[in-house]
C-alpha positions in Angstrom: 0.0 0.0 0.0 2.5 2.3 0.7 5.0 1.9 -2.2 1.7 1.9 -4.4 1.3 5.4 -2.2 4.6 6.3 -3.1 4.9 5.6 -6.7 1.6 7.8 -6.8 3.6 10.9 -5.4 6.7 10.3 -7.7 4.1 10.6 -10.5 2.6 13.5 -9.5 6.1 15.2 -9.1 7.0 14.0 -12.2 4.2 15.5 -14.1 4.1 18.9 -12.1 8.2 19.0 -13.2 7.5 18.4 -16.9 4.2 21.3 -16.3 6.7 23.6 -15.4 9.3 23.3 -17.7 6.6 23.5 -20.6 5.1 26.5 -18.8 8.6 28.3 -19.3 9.3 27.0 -22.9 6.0 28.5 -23.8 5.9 31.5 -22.0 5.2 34.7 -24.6 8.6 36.5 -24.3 10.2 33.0 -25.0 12.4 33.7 -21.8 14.2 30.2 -20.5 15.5 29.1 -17.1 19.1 28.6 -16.8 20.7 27.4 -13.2 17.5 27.7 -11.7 16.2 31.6 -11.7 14.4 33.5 -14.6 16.1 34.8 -17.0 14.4 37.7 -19.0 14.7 38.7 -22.9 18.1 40.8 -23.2 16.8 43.0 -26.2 14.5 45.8 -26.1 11.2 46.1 -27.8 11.7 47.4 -31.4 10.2 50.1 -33.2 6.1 49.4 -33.4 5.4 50.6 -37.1 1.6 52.0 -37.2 -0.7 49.4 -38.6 -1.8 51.1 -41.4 1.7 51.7 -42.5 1.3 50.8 -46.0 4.6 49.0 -47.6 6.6 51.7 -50.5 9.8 50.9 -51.8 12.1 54.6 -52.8 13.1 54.6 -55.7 17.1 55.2 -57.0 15.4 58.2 -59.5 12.6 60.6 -59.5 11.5 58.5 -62.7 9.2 55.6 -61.4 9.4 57.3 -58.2 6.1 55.8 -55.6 3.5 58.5 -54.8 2.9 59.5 -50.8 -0.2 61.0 -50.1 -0.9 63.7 -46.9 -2.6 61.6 -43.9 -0.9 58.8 -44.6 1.8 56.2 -43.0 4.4 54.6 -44.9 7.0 51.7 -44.4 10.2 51.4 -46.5 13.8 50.6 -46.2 17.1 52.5 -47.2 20.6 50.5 -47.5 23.8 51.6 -46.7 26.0 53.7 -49.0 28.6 51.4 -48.8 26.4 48.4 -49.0 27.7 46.1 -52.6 30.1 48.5 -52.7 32.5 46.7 -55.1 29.7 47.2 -57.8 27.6 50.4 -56.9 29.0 53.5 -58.4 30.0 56.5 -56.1 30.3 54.0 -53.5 34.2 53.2 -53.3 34.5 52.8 -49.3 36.1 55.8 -48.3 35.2 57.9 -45.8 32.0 59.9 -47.2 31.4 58.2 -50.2 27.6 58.3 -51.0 25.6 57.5 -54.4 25.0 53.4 -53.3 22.0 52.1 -54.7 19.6 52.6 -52.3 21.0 54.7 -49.8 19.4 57.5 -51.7 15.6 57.5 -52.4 13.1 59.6 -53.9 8.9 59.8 -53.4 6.6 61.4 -55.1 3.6 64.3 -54.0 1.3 65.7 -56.1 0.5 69.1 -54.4 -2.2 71.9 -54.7 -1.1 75.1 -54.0 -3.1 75.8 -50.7 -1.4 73.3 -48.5 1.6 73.3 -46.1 2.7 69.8 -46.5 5.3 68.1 -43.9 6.9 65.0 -44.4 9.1 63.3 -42.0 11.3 59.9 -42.1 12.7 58.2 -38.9 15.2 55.6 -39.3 15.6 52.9 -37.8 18.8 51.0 -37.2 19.1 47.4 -35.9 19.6 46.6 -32.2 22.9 46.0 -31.9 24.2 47.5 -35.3 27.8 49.7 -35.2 26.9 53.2 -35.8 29.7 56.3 -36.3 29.6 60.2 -35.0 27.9 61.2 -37.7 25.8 58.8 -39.2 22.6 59.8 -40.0 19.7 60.9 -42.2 19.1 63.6 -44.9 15.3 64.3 -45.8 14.5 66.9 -48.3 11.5 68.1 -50.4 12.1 69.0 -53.9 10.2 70.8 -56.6 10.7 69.6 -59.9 13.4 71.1 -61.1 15.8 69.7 -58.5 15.6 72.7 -56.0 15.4 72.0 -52.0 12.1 73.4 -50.7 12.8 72.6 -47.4 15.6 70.0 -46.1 16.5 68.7 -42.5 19.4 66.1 -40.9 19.7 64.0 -37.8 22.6 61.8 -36.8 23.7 60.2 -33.7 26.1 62.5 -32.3 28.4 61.7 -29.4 26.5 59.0 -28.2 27.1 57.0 -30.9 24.1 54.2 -29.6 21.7 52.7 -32.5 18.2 54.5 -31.9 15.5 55.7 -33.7 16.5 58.9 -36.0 13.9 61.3 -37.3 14.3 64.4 -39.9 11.5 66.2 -41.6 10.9 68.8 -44.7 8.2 71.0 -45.8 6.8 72.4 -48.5 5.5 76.0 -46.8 3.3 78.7 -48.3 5.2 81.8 -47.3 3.9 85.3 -49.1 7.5 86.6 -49.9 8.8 82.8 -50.9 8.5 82.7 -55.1 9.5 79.4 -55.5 8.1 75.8 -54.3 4.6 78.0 -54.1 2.7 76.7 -57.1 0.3 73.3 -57.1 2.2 70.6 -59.1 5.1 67.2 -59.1 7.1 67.6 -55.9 9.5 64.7 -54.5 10.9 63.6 -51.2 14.3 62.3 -50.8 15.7 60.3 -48.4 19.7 59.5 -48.0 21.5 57.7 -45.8 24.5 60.0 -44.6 28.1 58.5 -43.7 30.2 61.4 -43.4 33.1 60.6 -40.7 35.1 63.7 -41.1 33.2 65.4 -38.1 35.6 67.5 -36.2 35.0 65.0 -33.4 35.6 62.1 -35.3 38.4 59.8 -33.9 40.9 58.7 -36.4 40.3 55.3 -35.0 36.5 55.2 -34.8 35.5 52.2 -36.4 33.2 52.8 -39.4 29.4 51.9 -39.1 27.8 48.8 -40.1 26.0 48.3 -43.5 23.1 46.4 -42.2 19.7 47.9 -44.0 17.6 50.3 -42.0 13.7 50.2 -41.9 12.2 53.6 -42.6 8.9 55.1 -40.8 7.6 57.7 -43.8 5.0 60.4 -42.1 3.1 62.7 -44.6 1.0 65.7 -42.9 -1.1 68.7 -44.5 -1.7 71.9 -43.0 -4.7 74.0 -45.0 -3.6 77.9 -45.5 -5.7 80.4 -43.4 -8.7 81.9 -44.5 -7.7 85.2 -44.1 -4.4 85.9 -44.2 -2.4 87.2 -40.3 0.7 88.1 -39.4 4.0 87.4 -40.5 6.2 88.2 -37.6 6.4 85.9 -33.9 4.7 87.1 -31.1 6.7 88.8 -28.2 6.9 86.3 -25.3 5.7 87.7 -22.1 8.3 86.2 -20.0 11.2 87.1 -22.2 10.3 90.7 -23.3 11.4 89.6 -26.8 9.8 88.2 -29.9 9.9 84.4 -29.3 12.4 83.5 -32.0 15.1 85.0 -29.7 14.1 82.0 -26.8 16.7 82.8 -24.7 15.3 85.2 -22.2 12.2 83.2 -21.3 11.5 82.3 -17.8 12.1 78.5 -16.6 8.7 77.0 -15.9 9.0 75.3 -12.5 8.7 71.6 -12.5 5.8 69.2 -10.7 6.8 68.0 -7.8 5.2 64.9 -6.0 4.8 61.6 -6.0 5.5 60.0 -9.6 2.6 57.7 -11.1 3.1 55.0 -13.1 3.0 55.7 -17.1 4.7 53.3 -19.0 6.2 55.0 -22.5 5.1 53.0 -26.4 8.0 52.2 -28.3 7.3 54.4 -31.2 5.3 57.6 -32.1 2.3 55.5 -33.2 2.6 53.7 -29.6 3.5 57.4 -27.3 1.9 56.9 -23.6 -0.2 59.8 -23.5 0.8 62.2 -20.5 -0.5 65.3 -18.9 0.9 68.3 -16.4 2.5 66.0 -13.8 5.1 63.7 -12.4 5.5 60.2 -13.9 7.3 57.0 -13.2 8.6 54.7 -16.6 11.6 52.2 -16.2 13.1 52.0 -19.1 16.0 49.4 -20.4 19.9 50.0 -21.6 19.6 50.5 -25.5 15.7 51.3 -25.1 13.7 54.2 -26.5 10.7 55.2 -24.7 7.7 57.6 -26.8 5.9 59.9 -24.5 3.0 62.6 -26.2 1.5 65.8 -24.3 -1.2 67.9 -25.8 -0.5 71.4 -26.2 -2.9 73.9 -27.5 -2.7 77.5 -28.4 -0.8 79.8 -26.4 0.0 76.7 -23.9 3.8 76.1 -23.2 5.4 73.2 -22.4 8.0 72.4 -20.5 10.0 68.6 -19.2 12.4 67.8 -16.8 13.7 64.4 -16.5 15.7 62.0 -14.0 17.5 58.7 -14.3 17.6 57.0 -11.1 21.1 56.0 -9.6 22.5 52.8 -10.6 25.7 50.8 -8.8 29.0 53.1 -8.9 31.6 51.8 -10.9 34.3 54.3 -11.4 32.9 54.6 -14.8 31.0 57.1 -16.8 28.9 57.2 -20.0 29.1 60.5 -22.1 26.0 61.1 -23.5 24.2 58.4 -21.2 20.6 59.5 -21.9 19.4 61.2 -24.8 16.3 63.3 -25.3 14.4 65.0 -28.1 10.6 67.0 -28.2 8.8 66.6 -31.6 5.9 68.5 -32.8 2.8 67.3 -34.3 4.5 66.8 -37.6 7.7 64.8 -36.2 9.2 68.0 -36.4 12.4 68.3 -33.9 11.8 70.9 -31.6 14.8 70.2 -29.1 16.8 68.2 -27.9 19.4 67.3 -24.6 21.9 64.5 -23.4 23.3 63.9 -20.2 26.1 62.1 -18.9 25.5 59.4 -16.4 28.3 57.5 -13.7 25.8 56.0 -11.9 24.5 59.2 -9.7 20.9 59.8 -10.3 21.0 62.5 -13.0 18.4 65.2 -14.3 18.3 66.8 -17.4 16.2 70.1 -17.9 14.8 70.3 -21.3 15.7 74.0 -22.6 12.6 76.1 -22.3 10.1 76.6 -25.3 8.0 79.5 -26.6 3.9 79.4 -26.1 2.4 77.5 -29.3 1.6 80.3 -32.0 0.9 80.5 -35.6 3.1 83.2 -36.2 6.1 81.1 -34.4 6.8 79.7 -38.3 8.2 82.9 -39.0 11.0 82.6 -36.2 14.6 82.4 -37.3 15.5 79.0 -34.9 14.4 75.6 -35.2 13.7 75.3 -31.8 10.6 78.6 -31.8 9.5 77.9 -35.4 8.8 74.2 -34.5 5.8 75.2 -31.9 4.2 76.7 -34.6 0.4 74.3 -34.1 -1.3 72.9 -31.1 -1.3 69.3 -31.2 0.1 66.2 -29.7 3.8 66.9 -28.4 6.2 63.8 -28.6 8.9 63.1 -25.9 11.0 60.7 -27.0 13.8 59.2 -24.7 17.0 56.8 -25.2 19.0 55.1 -22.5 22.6 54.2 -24.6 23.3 50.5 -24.2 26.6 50.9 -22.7 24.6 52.3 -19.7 23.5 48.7 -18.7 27.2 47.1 -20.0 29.0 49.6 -17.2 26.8 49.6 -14.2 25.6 46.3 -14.3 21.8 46.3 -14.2 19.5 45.9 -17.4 16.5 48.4 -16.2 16.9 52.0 -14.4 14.0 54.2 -13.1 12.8 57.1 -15.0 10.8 60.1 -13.6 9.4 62.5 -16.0 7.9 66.1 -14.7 5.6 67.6 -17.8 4.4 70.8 -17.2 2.0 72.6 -19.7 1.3 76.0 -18.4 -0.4 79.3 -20.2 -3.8 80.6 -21.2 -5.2 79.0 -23.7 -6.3 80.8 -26.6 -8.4 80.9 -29.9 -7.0 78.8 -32.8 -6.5 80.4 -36.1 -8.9 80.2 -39.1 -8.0 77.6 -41.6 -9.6 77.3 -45.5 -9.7 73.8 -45.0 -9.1 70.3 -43.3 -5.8 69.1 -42.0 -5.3 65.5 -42.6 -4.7 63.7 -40.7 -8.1 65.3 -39.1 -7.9 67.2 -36.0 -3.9 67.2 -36.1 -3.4 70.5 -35.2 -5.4 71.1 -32.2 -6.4 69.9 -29.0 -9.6 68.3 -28.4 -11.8 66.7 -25.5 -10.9 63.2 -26.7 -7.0 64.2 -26.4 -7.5 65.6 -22.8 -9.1 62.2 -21.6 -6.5 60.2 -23.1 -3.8 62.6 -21.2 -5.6 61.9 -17.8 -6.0 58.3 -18.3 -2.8 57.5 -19.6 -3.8 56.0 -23.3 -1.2 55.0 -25.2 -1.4 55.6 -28.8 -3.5 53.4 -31.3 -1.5 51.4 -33.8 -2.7 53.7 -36.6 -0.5 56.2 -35.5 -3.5 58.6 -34.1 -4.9 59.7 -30.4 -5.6 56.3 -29.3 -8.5 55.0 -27.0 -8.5 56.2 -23.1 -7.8 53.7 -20.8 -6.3 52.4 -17.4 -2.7 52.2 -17.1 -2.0 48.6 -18.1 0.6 46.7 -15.8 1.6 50.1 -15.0 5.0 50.7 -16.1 5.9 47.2 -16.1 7.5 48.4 -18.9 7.2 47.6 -23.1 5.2 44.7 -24.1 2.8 44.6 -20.9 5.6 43.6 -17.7 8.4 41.8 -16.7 9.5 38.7 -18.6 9.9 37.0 -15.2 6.6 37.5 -14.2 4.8 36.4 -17.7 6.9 33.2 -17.3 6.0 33.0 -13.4 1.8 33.6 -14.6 2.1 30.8 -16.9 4.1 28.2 -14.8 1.8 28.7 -12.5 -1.4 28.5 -14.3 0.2 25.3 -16.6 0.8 23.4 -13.4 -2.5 24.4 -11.4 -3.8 22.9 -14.2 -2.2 19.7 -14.1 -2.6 19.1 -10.4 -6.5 19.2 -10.7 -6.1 16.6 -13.0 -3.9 15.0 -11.3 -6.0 14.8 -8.0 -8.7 14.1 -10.1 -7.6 11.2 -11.2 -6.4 9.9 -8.2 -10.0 10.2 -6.8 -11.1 8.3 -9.2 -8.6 5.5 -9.1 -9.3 5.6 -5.4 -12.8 5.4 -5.9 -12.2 2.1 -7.9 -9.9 0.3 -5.1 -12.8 1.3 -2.4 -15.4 -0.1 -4.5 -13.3 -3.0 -5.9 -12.4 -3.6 -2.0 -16.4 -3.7 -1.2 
């Protein structure tokens, strides 16, 4: 009785072992245990392309060039300059060399002659990829005979860490501009830039890898005004000065309190909605986290933000965090990087004008960009060699978003922006704020919501814990059956007994 007893409980171990182990294999992050503790996936989240991106290849010539139409999302690739170079022209591995097939793409708009029209690309290396000072991005918006409307760069910089890089161009209806004014064939042109000969450069810096990058194409269209305003920026109260000057305005304090949890989207399609307040994200080594604040008209905003301290090591990362505000177009507004030895370390966004029409007419980016209410993006990158030097995978981030300022009456516009209602703020956008939505996969407002595993982080929590919520469900399962069965072979014995 007792070995058959026995040989009963070995079984039931033995089953509750093998429930386990399948619980792990087939846990949704695919994580694995190794020497018996958790181990969670070692490679952030990538980019979340919206899901009405519709596929476009560029084209290596304005001829046969793919058509992208205002209010709508677009995915494509661009190679490397240096990518086949032993049979591309132009592309003869120095230092610079461009002309690759591929690395430079063109798109096609057909314009009226009513519209501002934006269009921005954000490239999108591969985790992991080997990327130099100034690698980077070029987007420009042509007319047809070759001449830049509107063109505008990004490139990594000193931190040198794979992330998402975004540039945009316009075609803007200005009254004193004569050319790139009339309706007609316009073209967008994307190149992949590998300049090294940065004043920074080290003569040793290894040159970047020539892995293909995935392209996010954005197209925008801002009607004209009905009646046509003025052409100058408004003077800033705080600063005394017209707002393209921006260096007299007043710092904006920063919330303080308690932060609440808001976990960041992986992309602009994805941005966690937030509002004026203090927030709590953890974000991983090599990560970058969207955030997106409404702003209306005459409304300023303004972020600070903190990495929490990690393990001192001696060490230090240069530009350890990087962070960049984007208009409603994917416009760069500004951007900051901090260096990080394992202190806790803030970072004070530079302060920005009040949102006005007449902010267009400013002479620097950084005014000229707050030139429509609309959904802000804060996007935020935590270089990889942060996690390699301190030795942790995930640090805390607080964010403090203020939005301060009277709010005031829009301006008149002949027609519809498309996307609809992307220049504005509306009642819809100021739920999602206060609930925390993130962003819908079409790239637009999003649904309200609850706060979902709160700031678990990317992909809805901790690895660990997924793994830990199946194991535990798989082999609840298993012991009811189990026990049931063991009733019922009790049963038997009893009633074969009687």
């Amino acid at each position: 009785m007792q070995s058959g007893v026995m040989r009963r409980v070995r079984a039931v171990g033995s089953v509750l072992g093998v429930a386990a182990l399948c619980a792990v294999a087939l846990s949704p992050d695919g994580a694995m245990a190794r020497t018996g503790r958790v181990v969670a996936a070692e490679t952030p989240n990538p980019y979340a392309f919206a899901e009405d991106a519709k596929e476009v290849d560029g084209a290596t010539s304005t001829a046969g060039s793919r058509m992208l139409v205002p209010g709508g999302t677009y995915k494509s690739s661009i190679e490397h300059p240096r990518a086949g170079a032993s049979g591309a022209s132009g592309a003869s591995g120095s230092p610079g060399a461009t002309g690759a097939a591929g690395s430079e793409l063109y798109y096609r708009l057909e314009l009226g002659a009513r519209d501002n029209v934006y269009v921005s690309a954000t490239a999108l290396p591969g985790v992991g990829s080997r990327v130099a000072y100034a690698d980077g991005i070029r987007v420009s918006v042509q007319d047809a005979d070759g001449f830049d409307c509107d063109y505008a760069s990004a490139r990594f910089g000193a931190s040198r860490s794979p992330r998402p890089l975004t540039a945009s161009a316009t075609r803007k209806l200005a009254p004193d501009e004569r050319r790139c004014q009339t309706a007609g064939t316009y073209y967008v042109v994307v190149e992949r830039t590998v300049n090294s000969r940065s004043p920074v450069s080290s003569a040793t810096e290894q040159p970047s890898s020539t892995e293909k990058w995935d392209l996010e194409l954005y197209v925008a269209s801002e009607p004209s005004l009905a009646k046509a305003g003025a052409t100058t920026p408004p003077q800033d109260p705080d600063s005394g000065s017209g707002s393209g000057s921006g260096s007299g305005s007043a710092t904006p304090v920063p919330p303080a309190g308690r932060p609440l949890p808001r976990a960041g989207g992986s992309s602009f399609g994805t941005a966690r909605a937030l509002g004026n307040g203090v927030w709590g994200d953890r974000v991983k080594a090599g990560q970058t986290r969207y955030y997106r604040v409404p702003v209306d008209w005459g409304q300023r905003l303004s972020a600070t933000l903190e990495i929490g301290s990690g393990s001192r090591s001696g060490d230090f990362v240069t530009s350890g965090l990087v962070a960049e505000v984007f208009n409603p177009v994917r416009g760069l507004v500004e951007d900051a990087d901090a260096a990080y030895d394992g202190r806790q370390r803030t970072t004070v966004m530079p302060t920005l004008p009040p949102v006005a029409y007449e902010n267009r007419f400013a002479p620097l980016d950084r005014d000229s960009g707050m030139r429509f209410a609309g959904w802000y993006y804060l996007a935020v990158h935590l270089d990889p060699d942060v996690g390699t030097r301190f030795g942790q995978d995930t640090f805390g981030l607080t964010l403090r978003v203020g939005v301060a300022g009277e709010r005031r009456e829009g301006p008149a516009y002949a027609g519809a922006a498309r996307p609809a209602d992307t220049f504005g703020v509306t009642e819809r956008d100021e739920a999602a704020a206060r609930d925390g939505a993130g962003g819908s996969a079409g790239g637009g407002a999003g649904e309200p919501g609850a706060d979902s595993a709160a700031a678990a982080g990317s992909g809805g929590g901790d690895p660990a814990m997924k793994v830990l919520a199946v194991a535990g469900i798989g082999t609840g399962t298993v012991l009811l059956a189990v026990l049931g069965v063991w009733r019922a072979v009790g049963r038997r014995r009893v009633a074969r007994v009687g």
